[in-house]
KOLVEXPA-405401 format. One record per residue (C-alpha): chain; x, z, y. Coordinates in steps of 0.25 Angstrom, whole numbers, padded with zeros to 4 digits. Layout:
REM KOLVEXPA-405401
R:sepa:east:up:north
R:A:X:Z:Y
...
END
This chain:
REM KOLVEXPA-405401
R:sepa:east:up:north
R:A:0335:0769:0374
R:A:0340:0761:0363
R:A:0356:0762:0361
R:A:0360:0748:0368
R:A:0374:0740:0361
R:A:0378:0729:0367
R:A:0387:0718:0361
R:A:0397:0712:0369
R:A:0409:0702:0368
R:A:0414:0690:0372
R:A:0406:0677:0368
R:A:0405:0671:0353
R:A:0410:0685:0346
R:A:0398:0687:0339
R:A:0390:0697:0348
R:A:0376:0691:0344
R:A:0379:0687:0330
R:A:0382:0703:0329
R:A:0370:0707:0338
R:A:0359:0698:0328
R:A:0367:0706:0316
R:A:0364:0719:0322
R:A:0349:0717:0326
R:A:0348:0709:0313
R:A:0340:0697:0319
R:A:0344:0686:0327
R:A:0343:0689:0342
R:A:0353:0684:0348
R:A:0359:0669:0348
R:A:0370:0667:0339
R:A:0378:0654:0341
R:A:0393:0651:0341
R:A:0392:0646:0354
R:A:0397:0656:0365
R:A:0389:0662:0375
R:A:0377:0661:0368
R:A:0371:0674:0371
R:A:0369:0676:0386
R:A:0359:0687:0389
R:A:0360:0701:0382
R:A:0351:0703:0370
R:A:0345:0715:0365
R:A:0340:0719:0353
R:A:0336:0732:0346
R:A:0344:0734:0333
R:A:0348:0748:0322
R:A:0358:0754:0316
R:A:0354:0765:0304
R:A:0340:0768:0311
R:A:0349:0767:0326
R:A:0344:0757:0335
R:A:0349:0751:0348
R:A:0350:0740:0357
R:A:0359:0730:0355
R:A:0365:0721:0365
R:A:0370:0706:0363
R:A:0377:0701:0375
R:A:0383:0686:0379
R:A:0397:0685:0378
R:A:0407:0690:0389
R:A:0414:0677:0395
R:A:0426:0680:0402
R:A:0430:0665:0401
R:A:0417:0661:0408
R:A:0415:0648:0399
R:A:0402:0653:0393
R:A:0388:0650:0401
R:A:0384:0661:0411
R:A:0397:0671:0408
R:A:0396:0680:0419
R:A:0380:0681:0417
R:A:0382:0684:0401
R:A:0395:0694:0404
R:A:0385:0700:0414
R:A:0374:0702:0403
R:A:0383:0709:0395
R:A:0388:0718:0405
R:A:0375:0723:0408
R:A:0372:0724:0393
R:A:0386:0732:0393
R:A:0380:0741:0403
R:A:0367:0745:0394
R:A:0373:0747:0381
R:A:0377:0761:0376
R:A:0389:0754:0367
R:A:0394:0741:0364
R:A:0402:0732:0355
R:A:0412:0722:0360
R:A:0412:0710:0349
R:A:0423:0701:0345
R:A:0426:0691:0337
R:A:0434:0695:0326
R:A:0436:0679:0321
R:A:0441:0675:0335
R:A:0450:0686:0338
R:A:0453:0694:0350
R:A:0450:0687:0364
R:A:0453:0691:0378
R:A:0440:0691:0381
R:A:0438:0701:0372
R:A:0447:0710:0378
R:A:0439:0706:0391
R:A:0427:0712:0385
R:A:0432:0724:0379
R:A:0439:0728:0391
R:A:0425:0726:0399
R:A:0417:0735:0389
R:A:0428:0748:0390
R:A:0424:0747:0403
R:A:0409:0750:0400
R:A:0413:0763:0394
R:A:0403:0761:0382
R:A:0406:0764:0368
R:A:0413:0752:0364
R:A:0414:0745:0349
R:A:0421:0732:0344
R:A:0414:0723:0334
R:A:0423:0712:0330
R:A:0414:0703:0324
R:A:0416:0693:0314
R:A:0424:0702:0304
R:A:0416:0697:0293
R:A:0425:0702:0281
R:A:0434:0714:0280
R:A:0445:0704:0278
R:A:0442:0702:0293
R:A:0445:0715:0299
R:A:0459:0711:0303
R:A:0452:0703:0315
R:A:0448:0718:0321
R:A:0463:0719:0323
R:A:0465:0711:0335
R:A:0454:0720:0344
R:A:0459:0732:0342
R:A:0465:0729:0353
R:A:0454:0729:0363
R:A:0454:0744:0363
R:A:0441:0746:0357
R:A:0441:0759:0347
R:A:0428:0755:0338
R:A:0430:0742:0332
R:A:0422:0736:0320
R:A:0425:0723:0315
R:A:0410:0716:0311
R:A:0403:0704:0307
R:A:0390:0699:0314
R:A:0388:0689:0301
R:A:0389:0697:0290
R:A:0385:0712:0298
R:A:0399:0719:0294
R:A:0402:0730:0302
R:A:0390:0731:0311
R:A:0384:0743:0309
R:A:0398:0751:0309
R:A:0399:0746:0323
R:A:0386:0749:0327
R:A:0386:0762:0322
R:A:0399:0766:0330
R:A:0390:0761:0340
R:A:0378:0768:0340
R:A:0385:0781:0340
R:A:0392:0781:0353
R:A:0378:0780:0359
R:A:0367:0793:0359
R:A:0356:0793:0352
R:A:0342:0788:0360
R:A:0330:0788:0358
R:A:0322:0775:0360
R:A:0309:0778:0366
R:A:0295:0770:0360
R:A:0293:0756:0363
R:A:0283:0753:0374
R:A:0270:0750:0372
R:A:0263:0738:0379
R:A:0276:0730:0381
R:A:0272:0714:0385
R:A:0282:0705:0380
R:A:0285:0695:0390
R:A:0292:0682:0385
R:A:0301:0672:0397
R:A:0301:0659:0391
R:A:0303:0642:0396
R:A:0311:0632:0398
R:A:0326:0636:0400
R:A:0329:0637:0415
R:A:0316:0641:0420
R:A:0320:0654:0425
R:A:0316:0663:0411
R:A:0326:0673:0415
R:A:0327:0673:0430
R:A:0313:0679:0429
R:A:0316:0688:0418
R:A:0327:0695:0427
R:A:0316:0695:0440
R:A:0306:0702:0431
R:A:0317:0712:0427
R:A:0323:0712:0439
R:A:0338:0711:0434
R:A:0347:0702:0428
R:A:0343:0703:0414
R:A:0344:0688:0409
R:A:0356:0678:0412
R:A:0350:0669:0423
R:A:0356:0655:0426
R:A:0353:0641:0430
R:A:0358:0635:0417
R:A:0345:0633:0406
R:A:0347:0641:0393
R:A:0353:0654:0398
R:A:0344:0663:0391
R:A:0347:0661:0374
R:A:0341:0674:0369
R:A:0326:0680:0372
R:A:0328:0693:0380
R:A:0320:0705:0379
R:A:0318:0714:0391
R:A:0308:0726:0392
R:A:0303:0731:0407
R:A:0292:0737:0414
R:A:0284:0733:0426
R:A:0271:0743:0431
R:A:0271:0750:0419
R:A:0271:0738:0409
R:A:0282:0733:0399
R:A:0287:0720:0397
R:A:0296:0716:0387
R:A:0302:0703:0392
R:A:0308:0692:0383
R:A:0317:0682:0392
R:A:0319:0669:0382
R:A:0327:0658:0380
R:A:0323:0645:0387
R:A:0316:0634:0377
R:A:0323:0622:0379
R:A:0319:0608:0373
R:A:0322:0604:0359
R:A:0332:0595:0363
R:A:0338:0603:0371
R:A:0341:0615:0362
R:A:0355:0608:0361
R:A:0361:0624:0359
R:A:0357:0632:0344
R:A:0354:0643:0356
R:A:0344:0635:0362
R:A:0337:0635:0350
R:A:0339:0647:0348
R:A:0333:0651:0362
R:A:0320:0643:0359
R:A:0319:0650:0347
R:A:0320:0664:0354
R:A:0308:0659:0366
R:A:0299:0655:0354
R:A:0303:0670:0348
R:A:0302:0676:0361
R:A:0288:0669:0365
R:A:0284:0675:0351
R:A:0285:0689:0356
R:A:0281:0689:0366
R:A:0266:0693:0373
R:A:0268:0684:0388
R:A:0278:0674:0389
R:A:0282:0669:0401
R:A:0282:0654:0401
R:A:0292:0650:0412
R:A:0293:0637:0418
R:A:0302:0630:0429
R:A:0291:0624:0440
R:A:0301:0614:0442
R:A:0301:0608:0428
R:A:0286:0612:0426
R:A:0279:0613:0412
R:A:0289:0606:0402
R:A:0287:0604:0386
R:A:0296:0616:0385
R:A:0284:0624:0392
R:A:0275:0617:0384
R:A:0283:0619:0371
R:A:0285:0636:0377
R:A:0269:0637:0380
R:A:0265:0631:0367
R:A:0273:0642:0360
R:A:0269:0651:0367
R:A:0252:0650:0365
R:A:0256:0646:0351
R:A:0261:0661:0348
R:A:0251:0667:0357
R:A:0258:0673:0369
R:A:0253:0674:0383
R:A:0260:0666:0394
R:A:0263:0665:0409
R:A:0268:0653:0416
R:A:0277:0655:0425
R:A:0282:0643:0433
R:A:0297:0647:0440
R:A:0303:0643:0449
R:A:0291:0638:0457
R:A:0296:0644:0474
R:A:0306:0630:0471
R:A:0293:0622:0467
R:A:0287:0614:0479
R:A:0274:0605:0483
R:A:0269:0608:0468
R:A:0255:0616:0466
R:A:0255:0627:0455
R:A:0241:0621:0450
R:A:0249:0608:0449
R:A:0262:0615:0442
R:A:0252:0621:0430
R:A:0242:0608:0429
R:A:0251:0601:0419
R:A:0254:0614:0411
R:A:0238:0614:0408
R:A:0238:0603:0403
R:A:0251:0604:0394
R:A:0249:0619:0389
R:A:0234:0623:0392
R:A:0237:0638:0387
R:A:0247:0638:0400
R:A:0235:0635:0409
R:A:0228:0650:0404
R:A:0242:0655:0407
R:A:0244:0664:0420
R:A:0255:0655:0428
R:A:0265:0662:0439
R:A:0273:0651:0449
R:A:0286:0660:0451
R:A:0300:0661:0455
R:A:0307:0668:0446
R:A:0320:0669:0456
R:A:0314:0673:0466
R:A:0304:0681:0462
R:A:0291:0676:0466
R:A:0279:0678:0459
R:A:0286:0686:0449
R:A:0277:0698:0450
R:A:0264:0690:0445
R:A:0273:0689:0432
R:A:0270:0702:0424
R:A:0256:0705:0429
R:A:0253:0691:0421
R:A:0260:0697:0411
R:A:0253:0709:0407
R:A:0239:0701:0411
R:A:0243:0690:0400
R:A:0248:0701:0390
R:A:0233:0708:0393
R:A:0226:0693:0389
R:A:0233:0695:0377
R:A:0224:0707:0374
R:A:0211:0703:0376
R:A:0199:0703:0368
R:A:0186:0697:0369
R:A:0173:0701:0361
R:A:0167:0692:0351
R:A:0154:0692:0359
R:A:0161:0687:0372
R:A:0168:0677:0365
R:A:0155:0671:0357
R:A:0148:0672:0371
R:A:0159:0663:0376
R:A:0160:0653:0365
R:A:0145:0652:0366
R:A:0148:0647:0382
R:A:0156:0638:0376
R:A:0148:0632:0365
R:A:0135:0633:0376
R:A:0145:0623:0385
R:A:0150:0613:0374
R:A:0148:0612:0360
R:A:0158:0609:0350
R:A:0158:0593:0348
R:A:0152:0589:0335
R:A:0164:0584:0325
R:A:0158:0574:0313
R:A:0144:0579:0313
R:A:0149:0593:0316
R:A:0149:0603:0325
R:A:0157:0615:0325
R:A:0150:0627:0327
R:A:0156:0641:0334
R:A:0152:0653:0327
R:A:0158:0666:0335
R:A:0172:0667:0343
R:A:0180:0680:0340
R:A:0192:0688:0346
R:A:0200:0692:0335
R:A:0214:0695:0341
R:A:0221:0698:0353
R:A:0236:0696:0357
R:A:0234:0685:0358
R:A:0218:0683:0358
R:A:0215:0676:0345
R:A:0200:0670:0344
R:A:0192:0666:0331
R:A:0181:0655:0332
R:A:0173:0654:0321
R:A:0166:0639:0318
R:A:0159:0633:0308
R:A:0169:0622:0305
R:A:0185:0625:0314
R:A:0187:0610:0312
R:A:0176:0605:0320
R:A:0183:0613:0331
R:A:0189:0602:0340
R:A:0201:0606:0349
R:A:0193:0602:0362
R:A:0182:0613:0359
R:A:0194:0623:0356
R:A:0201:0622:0368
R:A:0187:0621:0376
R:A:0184:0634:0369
R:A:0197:0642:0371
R:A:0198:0636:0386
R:A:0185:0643:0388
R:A:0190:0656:0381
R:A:0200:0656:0390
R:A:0191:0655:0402
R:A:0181:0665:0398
R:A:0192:0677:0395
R:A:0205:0681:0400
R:A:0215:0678:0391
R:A:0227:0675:0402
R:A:0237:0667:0397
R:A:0235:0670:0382
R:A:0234:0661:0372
R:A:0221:0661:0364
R:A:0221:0659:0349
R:A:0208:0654:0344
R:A:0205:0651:0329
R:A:0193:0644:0322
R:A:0187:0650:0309
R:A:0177:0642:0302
R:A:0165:0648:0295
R:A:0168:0651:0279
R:A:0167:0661:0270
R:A:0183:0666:0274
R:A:0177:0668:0287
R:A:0179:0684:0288
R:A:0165:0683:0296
R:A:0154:0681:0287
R:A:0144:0668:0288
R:A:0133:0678:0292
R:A:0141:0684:0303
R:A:0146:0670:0310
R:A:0131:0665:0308
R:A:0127:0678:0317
R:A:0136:0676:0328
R:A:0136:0661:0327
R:A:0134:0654:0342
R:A:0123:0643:0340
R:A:0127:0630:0346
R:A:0115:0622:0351
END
């Protein structure tokens, strides 16, 4: 219900410069190179206690000599379609071009409340470069600079008032935030736009298409999503653009905050460093995952237990992760996709008492004992829950650095075994025995498990 402004222009003028200065943080890629943003962005943005929506759009390419011009020009007719108003920007440095008398005629044509912001009017001894567009027949004109802000809120002032006054209704409760990450190429945003069912992100053959994380919030039965579609993460080597760094910078931020990721791999290629690298990131900030292997109705003579085994052995937290062979363009399997979901997200939440945990490490300590370490033995006091979201574990020993990493992972394997904890990772923490213990040496001793 926000007001919704969108930016359009041709490419290089300066439209996400301008649109990072108006949310006042960096959301969209900024690089002298054209045709650098592809996909419309949004992102929620005031004005003297106003908000709205603002809108960054690719480029318009009448010349067709930027990548994918006719799917950019097409997201940024859509996104001229949604807005309440929008501002044409030039480039007041580079002067009038035909193409921007292309784009302003094709914005008249909207009937929206239309404003010119030539950009790069960075001194009033620069206003003579307004002259020249007076001449596309625009009435509101403002002459602005992205770099040093000049200007900006004038024009988005004028802006605002062509458009009524709404109010925004509260923001839902109980939203899961779903993040599509891999390799670049692996169909990332072909199943974005069959969960949406519509052409929300630019789809092409070409690896790299999607720069920027996008945000989209849907429902299905009666549950919100919030989906983030991400930037494919390329090899260090092969971030030869500042945008692919930029992009793999945006996954790891995207991964961050989210609650499920969907790891997405090509069942070609199979599991690669990159997923390695992606699912390593992934259980180090704590997220729940789902492996999804597309493309696999191409796939033949291979066995899904056999596509998996090498994945265990490479990323063991990918082998408690539910796993979904699938086709993203053609649909198939795609309706497991979202039940998984919200059955990952519930993991997240759940909470096992102190007495059913000591129970089970009891089991554990009943089946093997910790080995001795120089004359020592590490002795396991109590296991406790103190966290959820994700579940975070507390062990207290005697001595944490007689804890050897076999026995750890022996002991969380079990964990994982024992109670449901679907695709989450599990975050288990030694505490020694000490007077900074919070528990006191009375307490521990009482609910001490005797080893025999």
């Amino acid at each position: 219900m926000l007001p919704k402004i969108a930016l359009v222009g041709r490419p290089n003028v300066g439209k996400s410069a301008l649109f990072n200065r108006i949310c006042q943080q960096r959301i969209s890629i900024v690089d002298d190179q054209e045709g650098i943003t592809r996909d419309r962005l949004y992102a929620k943005a005031d004005l003297f206690g106003r908000p709205f929506m603002l809108i960054d759009t690719g480029g318009i390419d009448f010349s067709g000599k930027i990548p994918f011009a006719e799917l950019v020009k097409r997201q940024a007719e859509l996104a001229i379609v949604e807005a309440d108003a929008i501002i044409l920007v030039v480039d007041g440095k580079a002067g009038m071009s035909v193409y921007d008398e292309e784009v302003a005629k094709k914005l008249k044509r909207s009937n929206k409340p239309l404003f010119l912001a030539v950009n790069k009017v960075d001194d009033w001894s620069d206003e003579q470069k307004m002259a020249p567009f007076y001449a596309l027949g625009i009435k509101e004109i403002f002459g602005v600079s992205a770099i040093q802000g000049n200007n900006i809120a004038e024009l988005l002032e004028a802006a605002l008032k062509e458009i009524p006054v709404r109010v925004e209704p509260p923001l839902p409760e109980g939203v899961i935030k779903v993040a599509i990450v891999g390799r670049p190429n692996v169909g990332k945003s072909t199943l974005l736009n069959q969960i949406l069912k519509e052409d929300r992100s630019i789809v092409s053959p070409i690896a790299g298409t999607t720069r920027d994380a996008l945000d989209i919030l849907f429902e299905k039965d009666g549950q919100k999503y919030l989906l983030i579609d991400t930037a494919g993460i390329r090899r260090k080597k092969a971030e030869k653009e500042v945008v692919d760094k930029f992009a793999a910078i945006r996954t790891e931020e995207a991964i961050d905050r989210a609650d499920v990721c969907l790891l997405v791999l090509d069942s070609f290629e199979g599991f690669t460093t990159q997923e390695k690298r992606i699912a390593a990131e992934i259980e180090a900030k704590g997220k729940s995952c789902i492996l999804l292997f597309n493309k696999w109705d191409l796939v033949q003579n291979v066995r899904m237990e056999h596509a998996m085994r090498g994945i265990r052995e490479a990323a063991p937290f990918l082998a408690h992760c539910p796993t979904v062979f699938m086709s993203a363009i053609v649909g198939r399997n795609l309706e497991k996709i979202l039940p998984l979901v919200n059955q990952v997200y519930a993991a997240r939440f759940e909470r096992i008492g102190t007495g059913a945990l000591n129970t089970f490490v009891e089991r554990c300590l009943q089946k093997y004992h910790p080995p001795m370490i120089m004359g020592k033995r590490l002795r396991i006091y109590y296991l406790t829950q103190v966290e959820t979201n994700p579940p975070r574990f507390v062990l207290f020993v005697n001595k944490p650095d007689l804890m050897i990493e076999t026995y750890r992972k022996y002991l969380i394997n079990n964990l994982r075994e024992a109670f449901p904890f679907t695709g989450c990772p599990l975050i288990f923490e030694l505490r020694g025995k000490g007077p900074s213990n919070a528990h006191s040496r009375a307490s521990t001793e009482a609910e001490e498990i005797v080893q025999t």
